[in-house]
Each structure stands twice: as structure tokens, then as C-alpha cells.
PyMOL Python script that loads the backbone (N, CA, C, O; Angstrom):
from pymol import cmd

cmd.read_pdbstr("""\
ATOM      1  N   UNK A   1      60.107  95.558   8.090  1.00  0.00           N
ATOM      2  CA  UNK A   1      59.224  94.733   7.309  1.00  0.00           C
ATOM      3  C   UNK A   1      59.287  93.298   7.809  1.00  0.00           C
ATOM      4  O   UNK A   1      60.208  92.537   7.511  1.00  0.00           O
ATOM      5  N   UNK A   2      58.362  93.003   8.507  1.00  0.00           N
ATOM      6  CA  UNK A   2      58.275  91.237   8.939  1.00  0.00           C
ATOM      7  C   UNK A   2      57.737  90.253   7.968  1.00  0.00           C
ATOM      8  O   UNK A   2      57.329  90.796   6.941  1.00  0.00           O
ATOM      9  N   UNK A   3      57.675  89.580   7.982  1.00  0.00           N
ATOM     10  CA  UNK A   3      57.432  88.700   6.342  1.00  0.00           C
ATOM     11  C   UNK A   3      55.593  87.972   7.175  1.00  0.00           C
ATOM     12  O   UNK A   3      55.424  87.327   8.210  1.00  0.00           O
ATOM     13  N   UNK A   4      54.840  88.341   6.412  1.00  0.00           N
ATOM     14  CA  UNK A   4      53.688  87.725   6.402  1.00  0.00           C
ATOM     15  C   UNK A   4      52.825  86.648   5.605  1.00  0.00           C
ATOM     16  O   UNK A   4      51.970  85.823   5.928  1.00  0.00           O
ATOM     17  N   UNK A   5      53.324  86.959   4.643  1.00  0.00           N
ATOM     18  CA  UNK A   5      52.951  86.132   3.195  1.00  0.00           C
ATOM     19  C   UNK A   5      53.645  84.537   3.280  1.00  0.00           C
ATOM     20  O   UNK A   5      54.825  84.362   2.976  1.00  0.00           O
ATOM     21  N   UNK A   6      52.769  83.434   3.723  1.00  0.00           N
ATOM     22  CA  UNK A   6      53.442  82.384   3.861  1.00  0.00           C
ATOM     23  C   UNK A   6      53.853  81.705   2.050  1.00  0.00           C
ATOM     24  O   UNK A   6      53.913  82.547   1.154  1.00  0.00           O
ATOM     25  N   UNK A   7      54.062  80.437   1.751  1.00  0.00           N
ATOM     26  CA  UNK A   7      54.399  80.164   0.830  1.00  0.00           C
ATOM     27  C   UNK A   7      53.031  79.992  -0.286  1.00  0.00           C
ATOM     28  O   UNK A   7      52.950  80.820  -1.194  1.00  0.00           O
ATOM     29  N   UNK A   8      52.141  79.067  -0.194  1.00  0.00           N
ATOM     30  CA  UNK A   8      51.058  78.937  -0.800  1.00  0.00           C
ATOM     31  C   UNK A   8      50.527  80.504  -1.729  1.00  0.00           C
ATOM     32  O   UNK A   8      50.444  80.855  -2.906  1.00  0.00           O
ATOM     33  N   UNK A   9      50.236  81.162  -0.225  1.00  0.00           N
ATOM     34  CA  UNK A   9      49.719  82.409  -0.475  1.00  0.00           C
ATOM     35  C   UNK A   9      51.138  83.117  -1.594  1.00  0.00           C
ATOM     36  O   UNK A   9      50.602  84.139  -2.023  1.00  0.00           O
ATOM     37  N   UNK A  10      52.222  83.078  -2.067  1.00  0.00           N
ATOM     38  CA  UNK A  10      53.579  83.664  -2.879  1.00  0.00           C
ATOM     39  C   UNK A  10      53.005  83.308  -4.215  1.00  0.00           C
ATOM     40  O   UNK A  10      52.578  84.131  -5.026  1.00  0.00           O
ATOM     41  N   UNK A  11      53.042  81.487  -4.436  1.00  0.00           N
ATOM     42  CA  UNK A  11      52.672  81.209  -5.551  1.00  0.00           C
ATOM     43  C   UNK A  11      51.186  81.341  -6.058  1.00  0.00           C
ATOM     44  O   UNK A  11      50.950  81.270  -7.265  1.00  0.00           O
ATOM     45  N   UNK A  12      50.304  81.510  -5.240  1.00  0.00           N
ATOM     46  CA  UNK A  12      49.058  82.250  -5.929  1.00  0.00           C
ATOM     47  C   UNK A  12      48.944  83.457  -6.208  1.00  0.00           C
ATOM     48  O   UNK A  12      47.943  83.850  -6.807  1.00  0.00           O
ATOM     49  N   UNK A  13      49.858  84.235  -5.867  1.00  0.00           N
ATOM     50  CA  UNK A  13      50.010  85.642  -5.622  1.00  0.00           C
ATOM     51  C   UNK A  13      50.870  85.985  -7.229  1.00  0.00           C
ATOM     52  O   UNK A  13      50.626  86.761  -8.153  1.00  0.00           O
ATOM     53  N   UNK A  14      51.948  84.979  -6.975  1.00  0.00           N
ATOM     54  CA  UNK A  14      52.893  85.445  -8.693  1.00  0.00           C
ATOM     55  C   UNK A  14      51.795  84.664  -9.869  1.00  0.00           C
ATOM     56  O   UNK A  14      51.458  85.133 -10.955  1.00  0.00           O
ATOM     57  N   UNK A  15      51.545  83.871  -9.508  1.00  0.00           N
ATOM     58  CA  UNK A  15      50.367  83.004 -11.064  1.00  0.00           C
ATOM     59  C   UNK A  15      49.567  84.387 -10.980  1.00  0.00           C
ATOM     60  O   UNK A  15      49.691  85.065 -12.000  1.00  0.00           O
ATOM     61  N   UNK A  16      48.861  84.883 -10.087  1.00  0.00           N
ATOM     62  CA  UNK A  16      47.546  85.745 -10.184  1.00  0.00           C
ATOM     63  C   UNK A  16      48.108  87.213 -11.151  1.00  0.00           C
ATOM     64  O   UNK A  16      47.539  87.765 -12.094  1.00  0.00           O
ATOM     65  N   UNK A  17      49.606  87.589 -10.392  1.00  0.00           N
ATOM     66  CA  UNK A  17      50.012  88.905 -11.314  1.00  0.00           C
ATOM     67  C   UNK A  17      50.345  88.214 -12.337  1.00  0.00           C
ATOM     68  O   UNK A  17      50.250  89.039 -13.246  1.00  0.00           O
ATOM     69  N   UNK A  18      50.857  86.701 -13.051  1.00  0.00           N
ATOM     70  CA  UNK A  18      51.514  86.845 -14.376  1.00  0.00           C
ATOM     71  C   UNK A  18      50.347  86.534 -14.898  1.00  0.00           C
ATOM     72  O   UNK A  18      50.586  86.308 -16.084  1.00  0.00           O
ATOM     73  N   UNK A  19      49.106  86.376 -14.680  1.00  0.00           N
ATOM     74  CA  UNK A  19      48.432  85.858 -15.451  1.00  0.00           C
ATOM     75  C   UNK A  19      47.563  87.408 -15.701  1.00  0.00           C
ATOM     76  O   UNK A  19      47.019  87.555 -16.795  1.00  0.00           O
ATOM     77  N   UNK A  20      47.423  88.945 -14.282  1.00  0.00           N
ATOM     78  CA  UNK A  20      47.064  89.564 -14.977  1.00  0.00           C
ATOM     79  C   UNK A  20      47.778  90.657 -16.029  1.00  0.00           C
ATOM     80  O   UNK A  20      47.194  91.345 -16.866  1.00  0.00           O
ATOM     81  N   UNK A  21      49.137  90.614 -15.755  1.00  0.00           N
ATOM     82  CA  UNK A  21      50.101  91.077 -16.523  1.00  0.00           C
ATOM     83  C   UNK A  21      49.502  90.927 -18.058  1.00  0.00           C
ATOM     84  O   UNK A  21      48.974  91.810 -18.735  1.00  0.00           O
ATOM     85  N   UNK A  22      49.748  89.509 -18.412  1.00  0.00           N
ATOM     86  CA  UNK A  22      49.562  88.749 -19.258  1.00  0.00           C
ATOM     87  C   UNK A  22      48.111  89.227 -20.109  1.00  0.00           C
ATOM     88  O   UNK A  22      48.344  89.427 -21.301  1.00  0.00           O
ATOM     89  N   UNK A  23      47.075  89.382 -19.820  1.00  0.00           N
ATOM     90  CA  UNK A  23      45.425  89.539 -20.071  1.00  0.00           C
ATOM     91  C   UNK A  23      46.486  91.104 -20.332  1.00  0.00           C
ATOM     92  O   UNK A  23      47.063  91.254 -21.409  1.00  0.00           O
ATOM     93  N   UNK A  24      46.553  91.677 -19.716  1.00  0.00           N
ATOM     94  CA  UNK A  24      46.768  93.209 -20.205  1.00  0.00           C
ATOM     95  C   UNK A  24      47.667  93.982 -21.034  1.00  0.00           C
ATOM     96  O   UNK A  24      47.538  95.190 -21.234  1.00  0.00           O
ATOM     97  N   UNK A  25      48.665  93.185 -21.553  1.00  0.00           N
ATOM     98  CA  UNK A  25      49.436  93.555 -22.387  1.00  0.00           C
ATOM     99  C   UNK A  25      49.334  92.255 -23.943  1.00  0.00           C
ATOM    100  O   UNK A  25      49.325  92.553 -25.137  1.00  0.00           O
ATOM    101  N   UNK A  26      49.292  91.317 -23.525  1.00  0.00           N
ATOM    102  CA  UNK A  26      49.709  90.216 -24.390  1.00  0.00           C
ATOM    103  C   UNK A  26      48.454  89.455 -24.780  1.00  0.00           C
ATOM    104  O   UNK A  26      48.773  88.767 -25.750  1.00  0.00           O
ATOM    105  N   UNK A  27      47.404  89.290 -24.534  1.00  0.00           N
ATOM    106  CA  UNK A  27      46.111  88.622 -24.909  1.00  0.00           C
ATOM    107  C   UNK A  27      45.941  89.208 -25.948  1.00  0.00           C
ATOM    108  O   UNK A  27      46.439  88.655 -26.928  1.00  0.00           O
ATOM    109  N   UNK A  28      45.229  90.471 -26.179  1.00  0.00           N
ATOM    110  CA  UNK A  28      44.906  90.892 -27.353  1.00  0.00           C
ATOM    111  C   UNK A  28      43.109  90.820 -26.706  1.00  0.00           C
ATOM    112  O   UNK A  28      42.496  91.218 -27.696  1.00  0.00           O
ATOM    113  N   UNK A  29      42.366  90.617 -25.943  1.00  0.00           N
ATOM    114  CA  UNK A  29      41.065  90.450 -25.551  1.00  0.00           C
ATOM    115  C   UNK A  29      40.520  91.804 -25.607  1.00  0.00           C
ATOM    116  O   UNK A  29      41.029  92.746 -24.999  1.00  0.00           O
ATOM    117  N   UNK A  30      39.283  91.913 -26.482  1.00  0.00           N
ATOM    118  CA  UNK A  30      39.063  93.045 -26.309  1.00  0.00           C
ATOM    119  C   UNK A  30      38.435  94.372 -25.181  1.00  0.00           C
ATOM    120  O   UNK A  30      38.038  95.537 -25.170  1.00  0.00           O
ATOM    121  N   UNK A  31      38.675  93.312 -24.405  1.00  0.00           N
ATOM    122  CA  UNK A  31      37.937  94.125 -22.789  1.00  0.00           C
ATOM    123  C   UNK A  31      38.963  94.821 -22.793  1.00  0.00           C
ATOM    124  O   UNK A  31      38.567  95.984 -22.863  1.00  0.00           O
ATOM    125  N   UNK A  32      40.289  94.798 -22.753  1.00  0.00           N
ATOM    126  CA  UNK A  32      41.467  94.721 -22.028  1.00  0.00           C
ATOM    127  C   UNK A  32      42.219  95.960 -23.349  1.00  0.00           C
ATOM    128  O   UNK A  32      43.250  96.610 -23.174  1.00  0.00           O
ATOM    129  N   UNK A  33      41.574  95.981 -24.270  1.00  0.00           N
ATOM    130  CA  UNK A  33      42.232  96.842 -25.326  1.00  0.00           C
ATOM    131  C   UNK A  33      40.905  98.126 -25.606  1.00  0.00           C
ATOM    132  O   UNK A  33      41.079  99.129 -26.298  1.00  0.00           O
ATOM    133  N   UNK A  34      39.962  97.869 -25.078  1.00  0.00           N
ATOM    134  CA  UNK A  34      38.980  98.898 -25.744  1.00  0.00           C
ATOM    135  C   UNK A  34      39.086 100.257 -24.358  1.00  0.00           C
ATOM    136  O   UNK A  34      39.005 101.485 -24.350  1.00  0.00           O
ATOM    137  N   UNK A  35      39.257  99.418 -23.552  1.00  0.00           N
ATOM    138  CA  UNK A  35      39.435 100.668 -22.120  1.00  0.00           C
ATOM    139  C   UNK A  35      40.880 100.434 -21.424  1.00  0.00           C
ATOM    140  O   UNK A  35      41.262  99.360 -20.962  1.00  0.00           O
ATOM    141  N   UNK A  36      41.538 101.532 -21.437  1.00  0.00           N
ATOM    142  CA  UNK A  36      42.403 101.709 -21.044  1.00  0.00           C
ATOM    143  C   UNK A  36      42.467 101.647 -18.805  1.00  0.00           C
ATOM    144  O   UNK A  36      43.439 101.769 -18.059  1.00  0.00           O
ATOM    145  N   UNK A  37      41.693 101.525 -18.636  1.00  0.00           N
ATOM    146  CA  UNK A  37      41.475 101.619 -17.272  1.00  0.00           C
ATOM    147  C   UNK A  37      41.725 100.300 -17.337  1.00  0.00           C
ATOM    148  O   UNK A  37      42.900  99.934 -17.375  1.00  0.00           O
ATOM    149  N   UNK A  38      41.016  99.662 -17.354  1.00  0.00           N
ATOM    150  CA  UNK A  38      41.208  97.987 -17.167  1.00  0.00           C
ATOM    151  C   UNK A  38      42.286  97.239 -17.598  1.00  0.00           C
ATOM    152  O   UNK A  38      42.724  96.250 -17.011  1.00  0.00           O
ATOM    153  N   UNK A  39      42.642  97.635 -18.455  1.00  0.00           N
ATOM    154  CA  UNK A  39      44.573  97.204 -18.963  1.00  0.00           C
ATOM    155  C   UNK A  39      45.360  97.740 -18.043  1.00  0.00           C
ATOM    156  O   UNK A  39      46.063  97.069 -17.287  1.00  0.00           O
ATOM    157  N   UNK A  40      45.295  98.959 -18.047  1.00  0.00           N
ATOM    158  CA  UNK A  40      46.388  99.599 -16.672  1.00  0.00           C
ATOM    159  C   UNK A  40      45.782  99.166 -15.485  1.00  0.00           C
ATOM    160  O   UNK A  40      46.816  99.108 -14.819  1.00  0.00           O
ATOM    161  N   UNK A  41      44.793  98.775 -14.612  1.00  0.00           N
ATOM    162  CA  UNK A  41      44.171  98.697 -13.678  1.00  0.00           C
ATOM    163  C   UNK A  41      44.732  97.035 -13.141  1.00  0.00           C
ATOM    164  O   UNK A  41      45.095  96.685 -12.018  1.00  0.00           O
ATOM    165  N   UNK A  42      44.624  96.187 -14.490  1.00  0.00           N
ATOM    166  CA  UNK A  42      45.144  94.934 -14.237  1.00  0.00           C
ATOM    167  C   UNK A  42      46.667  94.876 -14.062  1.00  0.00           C
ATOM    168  O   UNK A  42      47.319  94.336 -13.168  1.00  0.00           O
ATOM    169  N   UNK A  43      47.046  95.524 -15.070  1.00  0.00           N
ATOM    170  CA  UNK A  43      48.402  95.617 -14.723  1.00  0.00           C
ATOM    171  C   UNK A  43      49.139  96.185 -13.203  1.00  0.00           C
ATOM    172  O   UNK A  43      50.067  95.544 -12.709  1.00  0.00           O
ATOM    173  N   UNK A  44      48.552  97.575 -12.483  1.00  0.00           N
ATOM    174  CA  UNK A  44      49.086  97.500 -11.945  1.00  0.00           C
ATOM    175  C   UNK A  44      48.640  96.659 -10.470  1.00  0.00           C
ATOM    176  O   UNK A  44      49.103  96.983  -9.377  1.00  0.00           O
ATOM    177  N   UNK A  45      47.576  95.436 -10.686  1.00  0.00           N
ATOM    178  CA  UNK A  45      47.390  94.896  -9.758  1.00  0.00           C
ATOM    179  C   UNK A  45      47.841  93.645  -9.882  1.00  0.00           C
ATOM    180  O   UNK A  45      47.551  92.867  -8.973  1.00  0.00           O
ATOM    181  N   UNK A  46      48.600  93.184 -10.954  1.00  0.00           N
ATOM    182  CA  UNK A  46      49.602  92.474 -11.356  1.00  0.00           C
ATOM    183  C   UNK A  46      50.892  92.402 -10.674  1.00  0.00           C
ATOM    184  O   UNK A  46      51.318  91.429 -10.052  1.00  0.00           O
ATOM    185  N   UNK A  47      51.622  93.812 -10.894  1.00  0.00           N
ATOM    186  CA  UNK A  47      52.775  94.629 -10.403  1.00  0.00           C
ATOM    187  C   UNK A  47      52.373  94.050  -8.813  1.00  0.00           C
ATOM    188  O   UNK A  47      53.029  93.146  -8.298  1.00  0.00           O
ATOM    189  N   UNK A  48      51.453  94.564  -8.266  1.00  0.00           N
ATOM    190  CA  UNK A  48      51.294  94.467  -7.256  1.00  0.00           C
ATOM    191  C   UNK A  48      51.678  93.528  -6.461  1.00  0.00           C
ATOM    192  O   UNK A  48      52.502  93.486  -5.548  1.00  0.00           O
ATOM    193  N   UNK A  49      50.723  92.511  -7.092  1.00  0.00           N
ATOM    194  CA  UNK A  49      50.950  90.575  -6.429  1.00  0.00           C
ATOM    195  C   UNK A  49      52.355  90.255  -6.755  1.00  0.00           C
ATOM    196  O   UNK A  49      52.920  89.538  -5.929  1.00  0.00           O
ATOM    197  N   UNK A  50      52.912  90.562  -7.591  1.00  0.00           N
ATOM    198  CA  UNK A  50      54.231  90.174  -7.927  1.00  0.00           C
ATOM    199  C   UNK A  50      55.757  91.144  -6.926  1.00  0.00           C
ATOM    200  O   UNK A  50      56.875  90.811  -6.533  1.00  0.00           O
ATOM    201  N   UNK A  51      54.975  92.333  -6.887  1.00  0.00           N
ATOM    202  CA  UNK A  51      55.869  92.857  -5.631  1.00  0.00           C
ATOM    203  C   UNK A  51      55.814  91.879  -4.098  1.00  0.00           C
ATOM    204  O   UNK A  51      56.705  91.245  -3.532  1.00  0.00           O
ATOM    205  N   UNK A  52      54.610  92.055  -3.811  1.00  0.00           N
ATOM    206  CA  UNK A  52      54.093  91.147  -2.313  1.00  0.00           C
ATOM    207  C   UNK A  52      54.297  89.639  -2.377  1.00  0.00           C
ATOM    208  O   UNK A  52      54.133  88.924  -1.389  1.00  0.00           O
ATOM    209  N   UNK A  53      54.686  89.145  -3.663  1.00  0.00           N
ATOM    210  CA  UNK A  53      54.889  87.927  -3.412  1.00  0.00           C
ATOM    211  C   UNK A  53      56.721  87.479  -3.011  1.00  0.00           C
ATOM    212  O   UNK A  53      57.284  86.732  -2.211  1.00  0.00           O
ATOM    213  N   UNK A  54      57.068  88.276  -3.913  1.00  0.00           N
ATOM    214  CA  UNK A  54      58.765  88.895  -4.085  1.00  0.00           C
ATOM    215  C   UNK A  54      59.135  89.178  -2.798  1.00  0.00           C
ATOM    216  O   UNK A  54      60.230  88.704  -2.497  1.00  0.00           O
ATOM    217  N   UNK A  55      58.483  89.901  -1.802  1.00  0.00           N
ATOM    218  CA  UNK A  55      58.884  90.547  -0.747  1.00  0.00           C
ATOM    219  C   UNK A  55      58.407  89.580   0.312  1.00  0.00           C
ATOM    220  O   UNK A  55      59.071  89.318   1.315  1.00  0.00           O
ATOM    221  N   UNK A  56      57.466  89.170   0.096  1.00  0.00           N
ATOM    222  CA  UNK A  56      57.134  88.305   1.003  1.00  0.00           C
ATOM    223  C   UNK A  56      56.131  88.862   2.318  1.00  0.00           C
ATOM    224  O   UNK A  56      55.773  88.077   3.196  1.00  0.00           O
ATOM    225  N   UNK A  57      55.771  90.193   2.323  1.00  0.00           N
ATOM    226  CA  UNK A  57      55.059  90.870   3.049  1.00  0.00           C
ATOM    227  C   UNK A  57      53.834  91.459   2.207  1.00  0.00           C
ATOM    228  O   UNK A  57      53.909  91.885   1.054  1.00  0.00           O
ATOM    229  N   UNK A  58      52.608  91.395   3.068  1.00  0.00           N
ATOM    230  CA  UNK A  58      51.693  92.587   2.297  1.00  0.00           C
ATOM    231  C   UNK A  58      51.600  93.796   3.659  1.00  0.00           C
ATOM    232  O   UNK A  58      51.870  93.737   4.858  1.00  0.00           O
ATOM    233  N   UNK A  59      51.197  94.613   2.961  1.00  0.00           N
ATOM    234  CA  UNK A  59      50.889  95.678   3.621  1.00  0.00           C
ATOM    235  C   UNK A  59      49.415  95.957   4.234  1.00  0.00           C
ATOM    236  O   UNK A  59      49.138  96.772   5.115  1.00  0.00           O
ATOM    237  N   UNK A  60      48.497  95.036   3.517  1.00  0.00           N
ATOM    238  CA  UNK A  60      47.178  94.917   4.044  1.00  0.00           C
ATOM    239  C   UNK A  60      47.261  94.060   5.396  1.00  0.00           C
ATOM    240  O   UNK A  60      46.872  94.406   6.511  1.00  0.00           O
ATOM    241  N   UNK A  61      47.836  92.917   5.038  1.00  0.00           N
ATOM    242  CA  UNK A  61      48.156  91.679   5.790  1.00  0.00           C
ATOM    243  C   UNK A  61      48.499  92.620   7.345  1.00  0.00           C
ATOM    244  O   UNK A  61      47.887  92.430   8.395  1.00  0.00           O
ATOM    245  N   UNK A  62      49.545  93.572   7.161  1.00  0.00           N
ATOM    246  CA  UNK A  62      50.191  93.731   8.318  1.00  0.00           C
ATOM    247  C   UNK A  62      49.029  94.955   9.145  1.00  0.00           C
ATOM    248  O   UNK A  62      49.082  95.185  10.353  1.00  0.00           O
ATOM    249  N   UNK A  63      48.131  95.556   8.280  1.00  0.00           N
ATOM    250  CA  UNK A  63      47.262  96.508   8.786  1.00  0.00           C
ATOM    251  C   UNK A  63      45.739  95.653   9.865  1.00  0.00           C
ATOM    252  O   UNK A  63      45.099  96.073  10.829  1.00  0.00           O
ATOM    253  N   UNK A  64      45.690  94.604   9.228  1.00  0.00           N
ATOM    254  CA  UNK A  64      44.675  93.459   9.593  1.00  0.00           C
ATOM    255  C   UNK A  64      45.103  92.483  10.560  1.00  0.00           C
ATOM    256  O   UNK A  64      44.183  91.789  10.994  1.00  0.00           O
ATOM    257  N   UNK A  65      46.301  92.231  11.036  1.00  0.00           N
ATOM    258  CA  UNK A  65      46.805  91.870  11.510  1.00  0.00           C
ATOM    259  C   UNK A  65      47.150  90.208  10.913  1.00  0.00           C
ATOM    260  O   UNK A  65      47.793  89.552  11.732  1.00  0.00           O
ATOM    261  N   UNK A  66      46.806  89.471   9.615  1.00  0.00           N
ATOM    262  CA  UNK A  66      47.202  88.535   9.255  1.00  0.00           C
ATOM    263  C   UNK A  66      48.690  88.171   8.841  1.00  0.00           C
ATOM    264  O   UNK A  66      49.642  88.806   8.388  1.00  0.00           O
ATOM    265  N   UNK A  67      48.527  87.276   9.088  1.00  0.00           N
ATOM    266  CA  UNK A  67      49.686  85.850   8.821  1.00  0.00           C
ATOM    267  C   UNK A  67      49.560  84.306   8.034  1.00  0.00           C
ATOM    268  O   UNK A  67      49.226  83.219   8.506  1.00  0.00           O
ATOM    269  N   UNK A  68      49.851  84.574   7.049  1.00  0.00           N
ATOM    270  CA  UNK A  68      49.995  83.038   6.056  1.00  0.00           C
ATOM    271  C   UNK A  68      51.138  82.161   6.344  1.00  0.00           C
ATOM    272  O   UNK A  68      51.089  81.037   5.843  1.00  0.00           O
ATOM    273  N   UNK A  69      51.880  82.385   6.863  1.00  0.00           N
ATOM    274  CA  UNK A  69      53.246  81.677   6.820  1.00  0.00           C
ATOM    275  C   UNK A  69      53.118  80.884   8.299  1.00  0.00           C
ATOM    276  O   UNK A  69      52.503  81.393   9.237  1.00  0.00           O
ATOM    277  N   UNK A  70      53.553  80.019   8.358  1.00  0.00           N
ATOM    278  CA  UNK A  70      53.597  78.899   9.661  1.00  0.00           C
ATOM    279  C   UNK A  70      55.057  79.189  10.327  1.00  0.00           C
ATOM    280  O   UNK A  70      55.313  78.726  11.439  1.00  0.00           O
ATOM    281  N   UNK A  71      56.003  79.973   9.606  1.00  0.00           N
ATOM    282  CA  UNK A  71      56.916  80.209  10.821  1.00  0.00           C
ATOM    283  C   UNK A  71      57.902  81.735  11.030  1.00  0.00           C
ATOM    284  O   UNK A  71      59.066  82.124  11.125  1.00  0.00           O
ATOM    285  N   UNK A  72      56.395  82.248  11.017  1.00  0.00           N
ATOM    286  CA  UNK A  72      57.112  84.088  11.352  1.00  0.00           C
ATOM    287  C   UNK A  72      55.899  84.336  12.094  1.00  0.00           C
ATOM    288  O   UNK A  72      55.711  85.433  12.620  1.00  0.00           O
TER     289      UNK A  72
END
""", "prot")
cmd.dss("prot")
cmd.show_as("cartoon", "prot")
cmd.util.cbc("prot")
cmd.orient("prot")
């Protein structure tokens, strides 16, 4: 695993999952409570950004051949 995810791209990445974490369990909005797809759907694209930001790699990133980080 080579690290792709520079810094910028980490902290937009953890705000983006806590904020959709957040809309899907804890808002109470009714988009987010009337369909169950879209609560779980956010969530696990929440999970997601918050794994890849944690790790510091994406897996798209490395299929596309991108790089955010200025020194990897």
C-alpha cells in the first residue's frame, strides 16, 4: 500500500465522512429516515472517506494512477 492521499485531500475526506455519518444516523432529516438506502448508502460512504483518509491511500487513486500528496 503506497500512500496517495496527500494532506488537504485527508481533511476533506474525514469532514466529508463525519458529516455523512452524521446526516445518517444523528440528524433526524427526513430523507435520511424515510429510506433506508440512503441512510445506509451515506453511511457507508462515510465509513469509506474515513477509512481512506485514516490510511492515507485510496484505491481508486491507485487504479487511475493519481497522487495528492507532494512527497510520495
Amino acid at each position: 500500500m503506497k500512500t496517495n492521499v496527500g494532506t488537504i485531500d485527508r481533511i476533506l475526506r474525514t469532514a466529508l465522512g463525519i458529516v455523512l455519518l452524521y446526516l445518517a444516523f444523528f440528524s433526524g432529516m427526513q430523507f435520511f429516515a424515510a429510506a433506508p438506502l440512503f441512510k445506509y448508502g451515506a453511511a457507508a460512504v462515510g465509513l469509506v472517506m474515513l477509512a481512506t483518509s485514516s490510511l492515507k491511500m485510496c484505491p481508486i487513486y491507485s487504479i487511475l494512477g493519481l497522487k495528492t500528496c507532494k512527497d510520495c
